[in-house]
N, C-alpha and C positions, 0 to 999 in steps of 0.2 A: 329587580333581579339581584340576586346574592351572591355574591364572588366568592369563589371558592380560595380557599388557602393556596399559599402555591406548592405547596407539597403535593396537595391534591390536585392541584393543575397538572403539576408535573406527570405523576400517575397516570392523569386522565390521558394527557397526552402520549405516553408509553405505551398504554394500550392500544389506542390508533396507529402507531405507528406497526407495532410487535401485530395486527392484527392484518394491518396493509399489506408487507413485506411477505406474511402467509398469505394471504391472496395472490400477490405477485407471484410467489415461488410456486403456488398450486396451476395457478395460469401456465405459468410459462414449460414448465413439466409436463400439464395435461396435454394442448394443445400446440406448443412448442412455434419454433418458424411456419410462418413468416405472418403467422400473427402477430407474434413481437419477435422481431428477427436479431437486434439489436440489447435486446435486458442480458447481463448478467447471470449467472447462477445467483439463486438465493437461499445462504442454507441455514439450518436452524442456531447453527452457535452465534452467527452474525447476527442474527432478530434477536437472538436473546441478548447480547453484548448491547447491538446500539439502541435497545428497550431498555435495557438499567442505565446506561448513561441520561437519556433522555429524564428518566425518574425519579434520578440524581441532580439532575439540572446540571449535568454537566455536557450537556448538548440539545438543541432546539430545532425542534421540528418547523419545514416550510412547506408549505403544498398552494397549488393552483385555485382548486376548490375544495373548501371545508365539508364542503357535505360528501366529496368523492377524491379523497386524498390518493387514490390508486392512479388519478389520470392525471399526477404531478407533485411527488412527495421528494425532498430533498433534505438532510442532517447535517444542521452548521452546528460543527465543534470544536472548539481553541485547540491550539497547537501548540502546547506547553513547551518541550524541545526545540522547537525552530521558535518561537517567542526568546524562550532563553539567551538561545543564538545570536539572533538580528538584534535584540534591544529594540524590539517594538513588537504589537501583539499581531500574532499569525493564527490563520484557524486554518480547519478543514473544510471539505465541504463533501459530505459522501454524498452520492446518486448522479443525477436526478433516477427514481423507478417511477416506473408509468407502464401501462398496457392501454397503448393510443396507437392505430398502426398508419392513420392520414399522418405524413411527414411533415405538410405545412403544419397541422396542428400542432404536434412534435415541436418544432421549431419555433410556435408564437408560445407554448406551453413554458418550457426551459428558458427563452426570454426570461417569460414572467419572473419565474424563479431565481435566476440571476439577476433581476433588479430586485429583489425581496432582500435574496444575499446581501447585495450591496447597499442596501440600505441597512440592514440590521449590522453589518459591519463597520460603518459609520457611528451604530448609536453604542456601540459597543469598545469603538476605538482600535477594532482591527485596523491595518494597514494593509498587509496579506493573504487572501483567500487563496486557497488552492485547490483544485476541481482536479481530480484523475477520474474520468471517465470513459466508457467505451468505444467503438468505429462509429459511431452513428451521426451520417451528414446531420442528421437535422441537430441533431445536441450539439454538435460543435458551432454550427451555425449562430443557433440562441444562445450561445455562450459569446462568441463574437461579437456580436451585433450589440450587446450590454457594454463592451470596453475589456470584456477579460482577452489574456494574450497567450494562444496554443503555443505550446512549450515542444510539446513532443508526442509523435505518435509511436505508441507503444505495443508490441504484440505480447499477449498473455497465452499461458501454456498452463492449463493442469491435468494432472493423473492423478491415482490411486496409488499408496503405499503400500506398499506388505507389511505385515507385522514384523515380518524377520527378515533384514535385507541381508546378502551375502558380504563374506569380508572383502575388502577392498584389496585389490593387488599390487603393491608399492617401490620403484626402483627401488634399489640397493642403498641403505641410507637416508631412507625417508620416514617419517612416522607421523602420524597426528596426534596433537596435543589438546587437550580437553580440559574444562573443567575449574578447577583450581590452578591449576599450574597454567592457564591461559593468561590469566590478569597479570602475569609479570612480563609476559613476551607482548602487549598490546602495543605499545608506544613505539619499539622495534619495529613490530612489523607493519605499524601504518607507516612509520618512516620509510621505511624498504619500500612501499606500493608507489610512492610517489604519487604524480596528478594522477588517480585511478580511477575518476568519477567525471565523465560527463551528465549533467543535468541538464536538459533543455530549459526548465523553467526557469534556473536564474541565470540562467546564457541569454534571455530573453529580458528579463528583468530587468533593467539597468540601478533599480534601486542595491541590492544585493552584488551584482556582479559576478564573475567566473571566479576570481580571487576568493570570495566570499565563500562561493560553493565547495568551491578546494577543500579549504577551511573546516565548511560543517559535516560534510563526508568524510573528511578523516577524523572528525568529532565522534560522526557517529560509529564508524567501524571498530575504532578504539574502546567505544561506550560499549560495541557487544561484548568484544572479549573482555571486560572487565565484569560480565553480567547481565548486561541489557534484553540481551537476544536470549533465547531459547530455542534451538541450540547453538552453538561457536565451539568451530574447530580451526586449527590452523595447522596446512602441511608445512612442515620445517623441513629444510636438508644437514642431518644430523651430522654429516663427512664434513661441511664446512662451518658450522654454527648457525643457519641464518635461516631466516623464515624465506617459505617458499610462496604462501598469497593463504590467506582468511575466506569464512565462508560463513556466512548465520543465516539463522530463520527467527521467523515470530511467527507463535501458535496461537488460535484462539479457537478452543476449546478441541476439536478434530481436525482442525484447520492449520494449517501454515504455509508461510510464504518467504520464500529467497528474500535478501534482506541485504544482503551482502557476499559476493564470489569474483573476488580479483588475482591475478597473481601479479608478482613483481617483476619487472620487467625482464630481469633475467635469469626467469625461469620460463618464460610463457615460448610459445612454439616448440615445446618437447611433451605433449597430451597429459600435461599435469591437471590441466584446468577439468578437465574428463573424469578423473582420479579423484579431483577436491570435491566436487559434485558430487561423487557416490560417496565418500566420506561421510558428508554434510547429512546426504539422505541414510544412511547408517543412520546418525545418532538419531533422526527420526524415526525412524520404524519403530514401530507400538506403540510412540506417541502422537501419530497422528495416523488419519487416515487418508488424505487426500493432500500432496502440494503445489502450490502457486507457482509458478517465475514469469519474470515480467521482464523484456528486454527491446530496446529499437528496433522498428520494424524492419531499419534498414540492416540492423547488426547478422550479416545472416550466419557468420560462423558461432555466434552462440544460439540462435535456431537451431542451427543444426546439432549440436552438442545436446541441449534441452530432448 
């Protein structure tokens, strides 16, 4: 047998993936609940995204079975930024996608796959995997049952954009700041947020710790308004000088998702946070079509606002 280059591995294996992920998405559209009650939306910028990383070799396909990757396909990929962070290598770990509806299977399926993770994460010298996945008892189960540790249960919320959102309505002395003239107010206003980030995962973690978390969240909030995010606004209160809370997204391709939406502490219980959310979604509109937010199941005054 002749091994192929791994460029062309690479390839080969982008295409099963980018071929999978359209199966999945055509499944779970067609025939919908309670066939697979638990999959995700799957939409075409993400296949095409995590298809070129894959072909890049800058992320690695795992699956169950090689000859039907659809009945346990998962995407381990480094985590550059939180690598950075912690001073030791961190990845991701997107999925697991499957169209399996027996939940024991489910659950011996995703096992599998999380001992694969954690084996390829060992030979790779990760330390950190990190799994966001959806409500589904049996995923959380097979992910248990390997040694990973449930962080937090998250509820996910999307809509539809409009192209053209209405202007936002602003107390007396407020404005939103955009753009270029964001990068010199970042460091201000994570100062102002203070502890504004609970993470379950590394509340959980004991390696990293809540100190640590603190730390990479105001890292990251910082890093959008200085450019990171697409888009980052921040309401200010121009009567006193001072930032009133941050807000960003990340797009990928028609896609985007909440990233960041805090205010500081005193500003919060006067419906600011209401006001920075349609800000946020302004500078959205016409460049995306659909967006994400993702918040604790328990938090329910930001359900409600969402």
């Amino acid at each position: 047998m002749i091994a192929l280059p791994k460029d062309l591995q690479n390839l080969h294996t982008a295409r099963i993936v980018a071929g999978t992920l359209t199966l999945l998405s055509r499944e779970i559209r067609e025939v919908g609940p309670p066939v697979d009650l638990w999959s995700p939306p799957i939409y075409p910028e993400f296949i095409r995204e995590v298809a070129a990383r894959v072909s890049r070799g800058e992320a690695e396909a795992l699956w169950v079975e090689e000859r039907h990757p659809a009945r346990g396909l998962a995407v381990f990929r480094p985590s550059p930024w939180e690598s950075d962070f912690f001073g030791f290598a961190c990845a991701r770990l997107l999925g697991p996608f499957m169209v399996v509806e027996d939940q024991n299977d489910r659950e011996a399926r995703v096992a599998g796959l999380a001992r694969q993770t954690l084996e390829l994460a060992r030979s790779r010298g990760v330390k950190m995997v990190t799994a966001k996945t959806f409500h589904d008892p049996a995923v959380l189960r097979g992910f248990l049952s390997e040694g990973f540790v449930l962080a937090e249960i998250d509820a996910a919320l999307e809509g539809a954009l409009p192209e053209k959102a209405d202007e936002v309505a602003l107390p007396p002395g407020f404005v939103f700041i955009d753009g270029e003239d964001l990068k010199d107010l970042a460091d201000e206003t994570v100062a102002a947020l203070g502890d504004f980030f609970y993470d379950g995962h590394y509340r959980h973690d004991p390696a990293p710790g809540p100190a640590e978390a603190r730390k990479l969240w105001s890292r990251v909030a910082a890093d959008d308004m200085k450019g990171e995010a697409d888009p980052a606004v921040v309401l200010r209160d121009r009567t006193k000088d001072r930032p009133a809370g941050p807000a960003s997204a990340r797009r990928s391709g028609r896609e985007a998702g909440f990233w960041i939406l805090s205010l500081c502490p005193r500003h919060q219980g006067h419906g600011l946070r209401r006001r920075l959310l349609g800000g946020s979604m302004s500078t959205l509109a016409g460049k995306a079509s659909r967006l994400r937010a993702a918040t604790a199941s328990y938090h329910f005054p930001a359900l409600k606002m969402y």
